[in-house]
C-alpha positions as CSV (number, residue, x, y, z in Angstrom):
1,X,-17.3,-5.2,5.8
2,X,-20.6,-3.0,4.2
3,X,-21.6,-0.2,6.7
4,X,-24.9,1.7,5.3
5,X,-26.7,4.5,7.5
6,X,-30.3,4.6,6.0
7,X,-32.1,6.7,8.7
8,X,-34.5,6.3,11.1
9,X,-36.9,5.9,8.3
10,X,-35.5,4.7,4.8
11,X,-37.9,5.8,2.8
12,X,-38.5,9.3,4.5
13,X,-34.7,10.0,4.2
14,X,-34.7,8.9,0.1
15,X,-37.7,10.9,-0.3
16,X,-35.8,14.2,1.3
17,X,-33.3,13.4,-0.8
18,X,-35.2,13.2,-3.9
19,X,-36.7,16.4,-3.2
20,X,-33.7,17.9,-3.0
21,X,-32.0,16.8,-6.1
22,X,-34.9,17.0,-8.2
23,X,-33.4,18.2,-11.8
24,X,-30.2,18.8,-10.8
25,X,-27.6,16.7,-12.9
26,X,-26.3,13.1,-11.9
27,X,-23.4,14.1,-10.6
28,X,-25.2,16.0,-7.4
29,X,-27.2,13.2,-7.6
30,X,-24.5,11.0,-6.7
31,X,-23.2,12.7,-3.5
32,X,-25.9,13.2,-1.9
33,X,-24.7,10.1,-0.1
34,X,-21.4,10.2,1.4
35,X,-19.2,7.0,0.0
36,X,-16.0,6.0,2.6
37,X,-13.7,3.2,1.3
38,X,-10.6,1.7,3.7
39,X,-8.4,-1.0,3.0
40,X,-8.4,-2.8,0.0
41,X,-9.1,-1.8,-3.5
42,X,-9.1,-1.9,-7.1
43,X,-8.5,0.0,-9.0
44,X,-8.3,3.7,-7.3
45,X,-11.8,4.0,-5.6
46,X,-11.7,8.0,-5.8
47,X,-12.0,7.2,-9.2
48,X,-15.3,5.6,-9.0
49,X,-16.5,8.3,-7.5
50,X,-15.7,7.8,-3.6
51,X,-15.7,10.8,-1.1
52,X,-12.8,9.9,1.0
53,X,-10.5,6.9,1.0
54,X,-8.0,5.4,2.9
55,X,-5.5,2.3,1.7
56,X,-4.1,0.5,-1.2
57,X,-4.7,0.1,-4.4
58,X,-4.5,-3.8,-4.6
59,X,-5.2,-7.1,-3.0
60,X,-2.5,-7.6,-0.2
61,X,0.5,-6.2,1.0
62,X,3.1,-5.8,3.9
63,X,1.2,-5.0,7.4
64,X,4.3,-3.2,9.0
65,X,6.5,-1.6,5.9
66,X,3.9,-2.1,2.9
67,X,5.3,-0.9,-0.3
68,X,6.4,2.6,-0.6
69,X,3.4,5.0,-1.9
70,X,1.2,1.8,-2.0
71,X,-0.8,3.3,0.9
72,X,-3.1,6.3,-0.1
73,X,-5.2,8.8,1.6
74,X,-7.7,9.7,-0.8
75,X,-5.9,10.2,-4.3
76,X,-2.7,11.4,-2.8
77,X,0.1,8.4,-1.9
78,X,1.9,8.8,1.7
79,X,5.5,8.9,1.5
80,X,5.8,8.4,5.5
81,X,3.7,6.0,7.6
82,X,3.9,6.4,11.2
83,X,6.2,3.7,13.7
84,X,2.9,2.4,14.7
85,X,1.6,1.0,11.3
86,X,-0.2,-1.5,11.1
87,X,-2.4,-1.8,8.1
88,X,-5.4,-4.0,10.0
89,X,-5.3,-0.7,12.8
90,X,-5.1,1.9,10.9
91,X,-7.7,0.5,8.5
92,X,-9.8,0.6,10.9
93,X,-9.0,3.6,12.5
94,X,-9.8,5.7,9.4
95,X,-13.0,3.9,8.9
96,X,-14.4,4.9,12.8
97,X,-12.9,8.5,11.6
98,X,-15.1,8.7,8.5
99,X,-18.1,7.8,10.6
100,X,-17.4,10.3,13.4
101,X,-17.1,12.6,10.8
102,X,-20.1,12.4,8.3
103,X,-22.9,14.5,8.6
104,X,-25.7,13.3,10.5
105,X,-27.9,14.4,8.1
106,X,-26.9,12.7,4.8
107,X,-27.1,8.4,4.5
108,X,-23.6,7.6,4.3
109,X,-22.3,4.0,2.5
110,X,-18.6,2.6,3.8
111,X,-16.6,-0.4,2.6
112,X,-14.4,-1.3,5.1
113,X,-12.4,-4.1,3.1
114,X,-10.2,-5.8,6.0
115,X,-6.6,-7.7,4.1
116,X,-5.8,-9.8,7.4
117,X,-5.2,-12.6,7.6
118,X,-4.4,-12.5,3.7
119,X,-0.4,-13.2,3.7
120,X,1.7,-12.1,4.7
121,X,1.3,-13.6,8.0
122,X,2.6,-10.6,10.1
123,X,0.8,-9.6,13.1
124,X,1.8,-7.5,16.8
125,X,3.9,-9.8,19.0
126,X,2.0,-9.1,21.9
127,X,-1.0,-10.8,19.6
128,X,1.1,-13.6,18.8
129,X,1.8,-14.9,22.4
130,X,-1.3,-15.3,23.3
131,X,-1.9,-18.0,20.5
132,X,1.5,-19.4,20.9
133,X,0.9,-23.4,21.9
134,X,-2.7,-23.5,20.7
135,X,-2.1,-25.2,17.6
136,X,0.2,-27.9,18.7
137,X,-2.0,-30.6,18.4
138,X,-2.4,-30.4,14.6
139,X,-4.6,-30.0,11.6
140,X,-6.0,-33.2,12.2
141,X,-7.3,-33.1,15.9
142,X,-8.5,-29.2,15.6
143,X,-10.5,-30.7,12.4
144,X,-12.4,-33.0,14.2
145,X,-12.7,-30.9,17.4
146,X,-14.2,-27.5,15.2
147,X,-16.8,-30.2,13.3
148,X,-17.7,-30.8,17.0
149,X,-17.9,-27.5,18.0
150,X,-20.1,-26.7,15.0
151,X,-22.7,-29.0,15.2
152,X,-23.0,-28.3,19.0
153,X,-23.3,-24.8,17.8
154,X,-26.8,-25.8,15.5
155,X,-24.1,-24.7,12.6
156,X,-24.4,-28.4,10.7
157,X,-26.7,-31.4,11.5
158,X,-25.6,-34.2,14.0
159,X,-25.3,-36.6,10.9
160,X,-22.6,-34.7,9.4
161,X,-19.4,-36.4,8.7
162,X,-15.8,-34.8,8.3
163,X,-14.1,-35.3,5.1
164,X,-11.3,-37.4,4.4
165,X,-7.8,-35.3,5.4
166,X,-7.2,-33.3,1.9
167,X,-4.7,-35.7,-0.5
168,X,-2.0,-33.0,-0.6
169,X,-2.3,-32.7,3.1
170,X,-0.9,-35.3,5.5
171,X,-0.7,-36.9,8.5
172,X,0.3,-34.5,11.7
173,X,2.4,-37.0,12.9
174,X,4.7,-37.1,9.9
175,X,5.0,-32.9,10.4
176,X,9.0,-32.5,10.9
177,X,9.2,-28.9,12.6
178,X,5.7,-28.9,14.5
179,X,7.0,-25.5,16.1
180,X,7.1,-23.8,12.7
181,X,3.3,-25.0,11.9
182,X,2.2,-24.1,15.6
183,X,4.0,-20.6,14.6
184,X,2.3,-20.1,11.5
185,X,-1.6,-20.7,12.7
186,X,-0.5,-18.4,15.8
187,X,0.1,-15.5,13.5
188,X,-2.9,-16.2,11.7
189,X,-4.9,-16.4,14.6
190,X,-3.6,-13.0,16.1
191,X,-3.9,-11.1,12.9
192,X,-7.8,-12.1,13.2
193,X,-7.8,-11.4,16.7
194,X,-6.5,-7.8,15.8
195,X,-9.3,-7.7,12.6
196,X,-11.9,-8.3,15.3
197,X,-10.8,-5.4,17.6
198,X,-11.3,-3.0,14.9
199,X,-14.7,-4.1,14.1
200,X,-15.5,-3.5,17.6
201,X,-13.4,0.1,17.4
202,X,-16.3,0.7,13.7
203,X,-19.0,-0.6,16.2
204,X,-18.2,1.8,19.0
205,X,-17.8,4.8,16.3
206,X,-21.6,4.1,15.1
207,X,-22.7,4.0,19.0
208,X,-20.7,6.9,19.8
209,X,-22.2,8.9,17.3
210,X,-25.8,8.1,18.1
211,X,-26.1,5.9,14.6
212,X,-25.8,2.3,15.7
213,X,-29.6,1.3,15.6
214,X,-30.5,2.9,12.1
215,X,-27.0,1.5,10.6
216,X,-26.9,-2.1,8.5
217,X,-24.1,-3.4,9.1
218,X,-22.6,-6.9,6.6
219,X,-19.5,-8.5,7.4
220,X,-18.1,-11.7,5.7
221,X,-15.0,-12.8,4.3
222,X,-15.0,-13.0,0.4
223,X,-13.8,-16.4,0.0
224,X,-12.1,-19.6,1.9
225,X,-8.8,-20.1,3.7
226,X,-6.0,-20.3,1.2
227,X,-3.7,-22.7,0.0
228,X,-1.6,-20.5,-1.8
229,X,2.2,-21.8,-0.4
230,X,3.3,-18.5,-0.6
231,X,7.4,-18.0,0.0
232,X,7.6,-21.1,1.4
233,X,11.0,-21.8,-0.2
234,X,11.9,-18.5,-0.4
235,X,15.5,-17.8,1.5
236,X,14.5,-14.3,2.6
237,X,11.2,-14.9,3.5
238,X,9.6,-15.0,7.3
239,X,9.5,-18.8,8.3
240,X,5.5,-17.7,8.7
241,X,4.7,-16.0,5.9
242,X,1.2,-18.3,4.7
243,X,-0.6,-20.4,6.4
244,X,-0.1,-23.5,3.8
245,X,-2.1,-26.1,2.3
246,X,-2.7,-28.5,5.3
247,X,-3.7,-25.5,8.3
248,X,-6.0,-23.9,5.1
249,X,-8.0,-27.4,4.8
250,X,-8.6,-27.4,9.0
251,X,-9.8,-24.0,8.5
252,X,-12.2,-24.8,6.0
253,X,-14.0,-27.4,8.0
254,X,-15.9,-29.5,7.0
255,X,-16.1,-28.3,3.6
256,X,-13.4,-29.4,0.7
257,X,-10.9,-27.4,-1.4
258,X,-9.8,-23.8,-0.9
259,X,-9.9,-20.4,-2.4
260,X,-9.5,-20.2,-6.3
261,X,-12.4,-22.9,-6.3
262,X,-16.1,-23.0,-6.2
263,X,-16.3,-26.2,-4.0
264,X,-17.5,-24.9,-0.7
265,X,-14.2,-24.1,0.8
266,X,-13.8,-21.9,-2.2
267,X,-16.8,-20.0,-1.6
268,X,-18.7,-20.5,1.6
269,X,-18.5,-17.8,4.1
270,X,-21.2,-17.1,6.3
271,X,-22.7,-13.2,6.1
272,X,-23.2,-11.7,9.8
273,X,-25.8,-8.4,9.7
274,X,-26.3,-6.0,12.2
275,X,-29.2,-3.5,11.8
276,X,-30.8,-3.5,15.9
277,X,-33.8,-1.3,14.8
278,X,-34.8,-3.5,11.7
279,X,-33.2,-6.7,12.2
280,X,-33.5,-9.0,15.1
281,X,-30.5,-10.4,16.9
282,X,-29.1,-13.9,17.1
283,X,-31.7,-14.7,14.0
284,X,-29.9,-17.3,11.7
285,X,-30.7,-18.4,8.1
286,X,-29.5,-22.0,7.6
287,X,-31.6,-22.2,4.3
288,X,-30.8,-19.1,1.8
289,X,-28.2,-18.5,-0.3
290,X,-26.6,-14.9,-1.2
291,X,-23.5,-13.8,-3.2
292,X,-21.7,-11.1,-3.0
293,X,-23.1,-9.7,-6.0
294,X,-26.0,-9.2,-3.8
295,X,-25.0,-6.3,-1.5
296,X,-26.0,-3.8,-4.2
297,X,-29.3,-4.8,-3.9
298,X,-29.3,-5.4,-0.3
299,X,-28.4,-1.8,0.3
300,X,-30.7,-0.1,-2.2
301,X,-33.3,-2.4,-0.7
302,X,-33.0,-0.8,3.0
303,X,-33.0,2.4,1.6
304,X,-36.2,1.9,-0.4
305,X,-34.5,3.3,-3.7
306,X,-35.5,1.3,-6.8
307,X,-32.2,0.9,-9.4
308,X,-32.6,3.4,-12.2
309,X,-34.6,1.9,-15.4
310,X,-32.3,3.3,-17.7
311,X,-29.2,1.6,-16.3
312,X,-27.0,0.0,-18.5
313,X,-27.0,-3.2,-17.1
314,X,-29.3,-4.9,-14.5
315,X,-28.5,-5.8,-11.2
316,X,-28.2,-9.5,-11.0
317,X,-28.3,-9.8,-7.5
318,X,-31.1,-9.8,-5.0
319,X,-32.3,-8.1,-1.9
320,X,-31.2,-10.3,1.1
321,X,-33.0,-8.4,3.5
322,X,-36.0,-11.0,3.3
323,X,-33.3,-13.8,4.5
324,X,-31.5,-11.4,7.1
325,X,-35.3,-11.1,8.7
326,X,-37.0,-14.5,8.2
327,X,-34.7,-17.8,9.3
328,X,-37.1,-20.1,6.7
329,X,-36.7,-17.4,3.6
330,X,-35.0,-18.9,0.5
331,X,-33.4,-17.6,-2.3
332,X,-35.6,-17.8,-5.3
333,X,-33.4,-17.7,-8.3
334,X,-30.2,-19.8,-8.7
335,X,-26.6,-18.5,-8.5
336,X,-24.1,-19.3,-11.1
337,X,-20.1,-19.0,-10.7
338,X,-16.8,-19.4,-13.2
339,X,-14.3,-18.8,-11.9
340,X,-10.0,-19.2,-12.8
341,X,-12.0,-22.5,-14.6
342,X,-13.8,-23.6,-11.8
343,X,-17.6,-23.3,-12.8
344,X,-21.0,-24.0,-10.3
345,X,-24.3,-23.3,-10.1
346,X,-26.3,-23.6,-7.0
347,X,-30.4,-23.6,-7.6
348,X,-32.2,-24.3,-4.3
349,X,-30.7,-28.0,-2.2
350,X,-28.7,-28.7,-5.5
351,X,-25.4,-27.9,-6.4
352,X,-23.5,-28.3,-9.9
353,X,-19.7,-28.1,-9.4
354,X,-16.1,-28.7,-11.0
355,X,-12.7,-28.3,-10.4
356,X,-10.5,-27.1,-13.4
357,X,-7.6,-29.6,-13.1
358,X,-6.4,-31.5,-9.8
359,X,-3.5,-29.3,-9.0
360,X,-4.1,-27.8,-5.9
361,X,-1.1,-26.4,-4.0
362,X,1.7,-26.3,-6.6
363,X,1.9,-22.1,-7.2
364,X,2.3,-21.3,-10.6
365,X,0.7,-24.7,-11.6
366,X,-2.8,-23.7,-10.0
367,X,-4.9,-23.7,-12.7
368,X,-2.7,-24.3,-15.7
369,X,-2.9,-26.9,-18.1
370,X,-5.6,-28.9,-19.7
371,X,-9.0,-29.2,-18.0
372,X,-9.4,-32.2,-16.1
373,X,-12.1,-31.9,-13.3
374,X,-15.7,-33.8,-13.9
375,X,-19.2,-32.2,-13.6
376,X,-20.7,-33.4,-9.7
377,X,-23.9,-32.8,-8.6
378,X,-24.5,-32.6,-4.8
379,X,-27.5,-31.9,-2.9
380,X,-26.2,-29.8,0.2
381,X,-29.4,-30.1,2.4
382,X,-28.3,-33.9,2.9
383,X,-24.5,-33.4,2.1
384,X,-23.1,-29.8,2.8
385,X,-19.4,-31.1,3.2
386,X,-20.0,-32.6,-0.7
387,X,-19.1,-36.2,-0.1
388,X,-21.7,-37.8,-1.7
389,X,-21.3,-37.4,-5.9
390,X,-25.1,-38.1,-7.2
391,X,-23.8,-37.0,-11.0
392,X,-24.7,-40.0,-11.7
393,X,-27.6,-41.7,-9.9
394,X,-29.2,-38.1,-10.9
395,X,-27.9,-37.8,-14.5
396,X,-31.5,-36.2,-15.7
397,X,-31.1,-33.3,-13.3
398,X,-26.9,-33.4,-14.5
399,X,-27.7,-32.4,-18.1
400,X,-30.4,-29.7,-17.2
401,X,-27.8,-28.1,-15.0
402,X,-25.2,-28.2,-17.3
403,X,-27.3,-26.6,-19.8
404,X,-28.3,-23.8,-17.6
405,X,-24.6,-23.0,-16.8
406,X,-23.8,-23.0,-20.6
407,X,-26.7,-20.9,-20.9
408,X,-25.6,-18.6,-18.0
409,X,-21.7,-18.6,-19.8
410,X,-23.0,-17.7,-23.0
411,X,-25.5,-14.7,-22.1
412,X,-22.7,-13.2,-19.4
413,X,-19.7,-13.7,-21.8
414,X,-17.7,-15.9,-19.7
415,X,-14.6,-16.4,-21.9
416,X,-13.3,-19.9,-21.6
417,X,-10.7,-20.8,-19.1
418,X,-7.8,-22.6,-21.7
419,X,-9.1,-19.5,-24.2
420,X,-7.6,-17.6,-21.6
421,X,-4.4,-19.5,-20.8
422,X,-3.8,-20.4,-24.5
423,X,-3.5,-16.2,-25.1
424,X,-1.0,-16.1,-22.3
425,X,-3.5,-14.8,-19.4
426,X,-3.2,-15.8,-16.0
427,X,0.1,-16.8,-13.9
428,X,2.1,-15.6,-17.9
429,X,0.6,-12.0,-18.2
430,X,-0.6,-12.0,-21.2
């Protein structure tokens, strides 16, 4: 979540600024806007030159008893939390702080990066009860009743199908402790539940202090539901603890394959933007693409500052602001991804895309061994659940794609993926 107070007029409030700092070093330069980080982070954010911070210093952890020291308050590790912790609250509680206490005067810039519902699945079991049950009818039936709820929500077109159940998945029917799976998805469900409320508690902070309608507000998550079958054998471990490969593909519907991957489970997450005096509400963008790559931009963009001309490397991003305003805007550049081996590029309706090897759920297998995925070619305006392989009926448009994503490797210095595993990276830490 990307909170940015701009002002009641962007470019009046850069301009004060500028006046202000004019040849005074980089360094005042820098804080003349206030920079809040909670949750999640690497590495230390204070030393990246954040005012005030509150979390860890990595990608997950316990919700109740994290690791000792792992949670910090600025630079300083707490040796005690308090009997109420709960990382998802208190995350959010510090952020709503931060707000209620940054000057009014300067534009301030917070990162509010939620872990729930990244396992472990832990949540209040208050929060659990009331999603206790839900879930009972399986993976399969809450697939096709969210596809039904989406496309009576405008989200898809009538015409789209649902996939074919994921091959590692299986039938609900065959599921031997049902009560465990219902268990699991309530968990997940109240540790979301619990992510909302704080939103609401950041919202109510920016109202409170008189800052909500001059305030652009981005939340989305950064990738798909996950796979990952994290402690699911493991003796001491909660009979919760990750959601698992089956509940992960009903979350993703329709779209196929999970996070780690650049299918559209792997990376499609929709971006919901708040800014009441400059953006207008309940306006959605079925036709641009963005990346997160593009929030940089985004917020320089609403605060009319231009990047620097002598930076060291340019932005690659773009301004979504255009998107956020205009349902028919498009993005007018293509997007490329590698990631763990698992490489796309998305120009316009078409989208390049494959999977580094077919292993999907196996733990320390995911994304080991030799490649094995094909190049496909999809063109999302007519398939967005990528059903419908055209590699081949379009193998003109194939090449030229694959060109451009070499091209795009090449001038980034993407470093290929059995490179990588071959010197011992990944899962073997080398």
């Amino acid at each position: 979540m990307f909170v940015a107070w701009v002002g009641p007029s962007p470019s009046l409030s850069c301009r004060r600024q500028r006046r202000r700092l004019r040849g005074r070093p980089n360094r005042r330069a820098a804080r003349a806007f206030f920079r809040r980080f909670c949750g999640h982070f690497r590495p230390p954010p204070t030393d990246r030159g954040v005012d005030r911070f509150f979390g860890i210093h990595g990608g997950a952890g316990g919700y109740f008893k994290p690791n000792a020291n792992s949670v910090h308050y600025n630079r300083d590790p707490l040796t005690e939390l308090p009997p109420d912790y709960y990382a998802t609250d208190y995350y959010a509680r510090y952020a709503a702080r931060f707000i209620e206490e940054s000057d009014r005067e300067r534009p301030f810039f917070l990162y509010l990066g939620f872990t729930s519902p990244h396992w472990p699945l832990e949540a209040w079991p208050e929060d659990i009860a009331r999603y206790r049950g839900r879930y009972r009818m399986g993976w399969d039936e809450l697939r096709r009743r969210r596809l039904a709820r989406q496309i009576e929500l405008g989200l898809f077109p009538r015409d789209t199908k649902l996939p074919p159940r994921h091959p590692e998945s299986y039938p609900w029917e065959k599921e031997t402790n049902p009560e465990n799976m219902d268990l699991r998805m309530a968990v997940y469900a109240a540790m979301i539940d619990r992510m909302d409320r704080g939103v609401g508690r950041v919202m109510e902070a920016l109202k409170k202090t008189g800052q909500e309608e001059d305030t652009l507000v981005m939340f989305l998550s950064d990738n798909g539901a996950c796979a990952e079958p994290y402690m699911r054998n493991a003796a001491n471990a909660p009979n919760h603890a990750a959601q698992l490969l089956p509940w992960a593909n009903a979350s993703n519907t329709p779209f196929r394959l999970f996070k780690h991957w650049v299918h559209e489970g792997g990376i499609s997450s929709p971006l919901i933007a708040s800014w009441p005096s400059r953006i207008l509400g309940g306006t959605i963008n079925r036709k641009s693409v963005g990346h997160v790559m593009d929030i940089h931009p985004t917020c320089l963009d609403a605060a009319d500052v231009k990047p620097p001309a002598s930076a060291v490397q340019k932005l690659e991003g773009v301004s979504l602001l255009r998107a956020l305003r205009d349902p028919g805007a498009r993005r007018d550049r293509p997007v490329f991804w590698e990631h763990e081996g698992n490489r796309a590029l998305r120009d316009g309706r078409w989208k390049l895309v494959s999977y580094y090897n077919t292993i999907h759920e196996e733990g320390l297998k995911v994304g080991t061994g030799p490649r094995s995925g094909p190049w496909e070619l999809y063109d999302l305006e007519a398939d967005r659940a990528e059903l419908n392989d055209l590699s081949k009926a379009e193998s003109r448009r194939l090449r030229t794609m694959i060109e451009r994503h070499s091209d795009w490797q090449r001038r980034v210095g993407v470093t290929d993926w059995e490179t990588i595993l071959r010197a011992g990276g990944f899962h073997h830490g080398g």
